[in-house]
C-alpha positions in Angstrom: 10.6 28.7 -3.7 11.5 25.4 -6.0 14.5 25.3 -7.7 13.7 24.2 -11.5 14.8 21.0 -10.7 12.8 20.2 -7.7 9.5 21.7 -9.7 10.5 18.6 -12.5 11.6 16.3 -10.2 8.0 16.2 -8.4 6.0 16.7 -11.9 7.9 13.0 -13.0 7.0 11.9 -9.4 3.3 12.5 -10.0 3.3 11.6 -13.4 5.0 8.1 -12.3 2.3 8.2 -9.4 -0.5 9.0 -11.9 0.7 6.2 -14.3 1.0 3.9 -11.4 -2.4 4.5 -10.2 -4.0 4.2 -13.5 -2.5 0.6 -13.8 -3.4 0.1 -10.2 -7.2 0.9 -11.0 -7.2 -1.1 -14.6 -6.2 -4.2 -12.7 -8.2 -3.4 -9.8 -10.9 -3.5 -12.6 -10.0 -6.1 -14.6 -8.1 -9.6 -12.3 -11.0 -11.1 -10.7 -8.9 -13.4 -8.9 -6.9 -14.1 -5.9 -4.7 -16.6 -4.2 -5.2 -18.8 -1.3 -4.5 -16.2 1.3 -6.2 -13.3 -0.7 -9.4 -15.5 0.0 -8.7 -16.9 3.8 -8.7 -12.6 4.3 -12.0 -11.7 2.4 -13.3 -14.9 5.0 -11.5 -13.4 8.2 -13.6 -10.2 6.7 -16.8 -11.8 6.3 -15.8 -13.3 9.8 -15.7 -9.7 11.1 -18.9 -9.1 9.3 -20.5 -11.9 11.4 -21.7 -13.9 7.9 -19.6 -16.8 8.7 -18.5 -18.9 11.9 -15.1 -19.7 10.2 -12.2 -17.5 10.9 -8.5 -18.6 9.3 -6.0 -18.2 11.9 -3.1 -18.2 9.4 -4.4 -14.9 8.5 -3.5 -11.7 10.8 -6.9 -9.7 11.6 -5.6 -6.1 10.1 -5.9 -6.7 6.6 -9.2 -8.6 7.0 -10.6 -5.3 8.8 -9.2 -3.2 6.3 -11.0 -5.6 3.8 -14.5 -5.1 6.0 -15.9 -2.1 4.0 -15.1 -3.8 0.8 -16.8 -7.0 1.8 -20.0 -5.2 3.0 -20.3 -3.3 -0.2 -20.1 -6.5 -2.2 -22.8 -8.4 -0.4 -24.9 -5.0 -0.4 -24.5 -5.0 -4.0 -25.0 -8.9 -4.5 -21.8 -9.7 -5.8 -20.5 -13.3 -6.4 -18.8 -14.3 -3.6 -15.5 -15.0 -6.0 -15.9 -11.5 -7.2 -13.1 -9.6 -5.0 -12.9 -6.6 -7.4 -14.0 -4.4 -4.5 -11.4 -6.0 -2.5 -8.6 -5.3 -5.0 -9.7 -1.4 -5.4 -9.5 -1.0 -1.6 -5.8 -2.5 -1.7 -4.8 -0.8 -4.9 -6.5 2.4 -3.0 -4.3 1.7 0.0 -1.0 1.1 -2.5 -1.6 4.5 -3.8 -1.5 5.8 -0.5 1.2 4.4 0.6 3.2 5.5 -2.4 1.9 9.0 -2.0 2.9 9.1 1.6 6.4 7.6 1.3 7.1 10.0 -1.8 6.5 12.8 0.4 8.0 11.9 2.9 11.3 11.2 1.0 10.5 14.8 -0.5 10.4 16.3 2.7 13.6 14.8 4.4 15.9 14.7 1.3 14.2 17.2 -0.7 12.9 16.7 -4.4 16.0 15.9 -5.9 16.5 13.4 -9.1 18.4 10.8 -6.9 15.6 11.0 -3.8 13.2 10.4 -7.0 15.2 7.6 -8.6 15.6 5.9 -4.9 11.8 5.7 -4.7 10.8 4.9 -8.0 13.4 1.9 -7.8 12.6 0.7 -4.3 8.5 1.2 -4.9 8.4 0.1 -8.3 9.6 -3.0 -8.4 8.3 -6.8 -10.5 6.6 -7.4 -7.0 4.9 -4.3 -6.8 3.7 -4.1 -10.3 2.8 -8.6 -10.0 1.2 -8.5 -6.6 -0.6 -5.1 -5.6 -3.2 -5.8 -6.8 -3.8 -8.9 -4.4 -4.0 -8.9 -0.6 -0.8 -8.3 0.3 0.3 -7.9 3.9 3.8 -6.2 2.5 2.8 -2.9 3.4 3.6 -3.4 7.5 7.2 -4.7 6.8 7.8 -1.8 4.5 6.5 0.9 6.6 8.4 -0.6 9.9 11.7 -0.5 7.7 10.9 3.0 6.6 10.4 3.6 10.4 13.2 2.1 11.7 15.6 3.8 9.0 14.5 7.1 10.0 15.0 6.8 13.6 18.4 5.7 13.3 19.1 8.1 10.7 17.6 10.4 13.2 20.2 9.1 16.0 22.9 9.5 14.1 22.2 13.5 13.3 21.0 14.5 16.9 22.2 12.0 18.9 20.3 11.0 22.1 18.5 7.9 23.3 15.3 9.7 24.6 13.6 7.9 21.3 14.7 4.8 21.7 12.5 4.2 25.5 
């Protein structure tokens, strides 16, 4: 059973994650623009798609596969190729997800307590988030890696052992 605590502590979580996504789907909706490298991975997407020749080797591949439902459903639907809309849902989609999995998994290691909530909200949440998720971001990897890498040396450090590590 929750403490009363832990049961408030998760309702501001998914309030915050329900405000968040609501901005997340307004400007999914509403920027219908992109930068240089948001547009070199719709490409690499149509490249995976086979409606272009050109693929833009700056780019990694993940991001443009990621982007390959997206970029069907636009030229199913005959949108302008400078319409990336689609594209920006599936990233805001993915930034949801990721915030939804991180949360819980904070949750679930350092339990649903006001400074486990505060540490998220204030790593997550940032000017970057809030400016660039929007966009094609590659971000995410980095992020998760750290995440990674934190928990298997936090992991060391409480049960010792090196049978991770090989």
């Amino acid at each position: 059973m929750f403490e009363p605590s832990d049961r408030l502590v998760r309702r501001l979580y998914w309030v915050c994650t329900g405000v968040v996504g609501v901005w997340l789907a307004w400007a999914a909706t509403w920027v219908n623009i992109d930068f240089d490298d948001g547009y070199s991975t719709i490409a690499n997407a149509q490249y995976f798609l086979g409606t272009t020749s050109d693929y833009f080797w700056q780019r990694g591949p993940f991001l443009a596969l990621v982007l390959v439902p997206a970029e069907w459903l636009s030229g199913w639907l005959g949108l302008h190729p400078f319409d990336v809309r689609l594209h920006h849902g599936s990233m805001a989609l993915l930034h949801l997800i990721y915030l939804v999995g991180v949360g819980r998994l904070l949750f679930q290691h350092f339990g649903a307590r006001p400074q486990t909530l505060v540490a998220l909200l204030a790593a997550l949440l940032t000017p970057v988030f809030f400016s660039y998720a929007p966009f094609i971001s590659h971000d995410l990897f980095p992020g998760l890696l750290t995440l990674a890498m934190v928990k298997l040396a936090h992991d060391f450090m409480v049960n010792g052992g090196r049978a991770r590590w090989y």
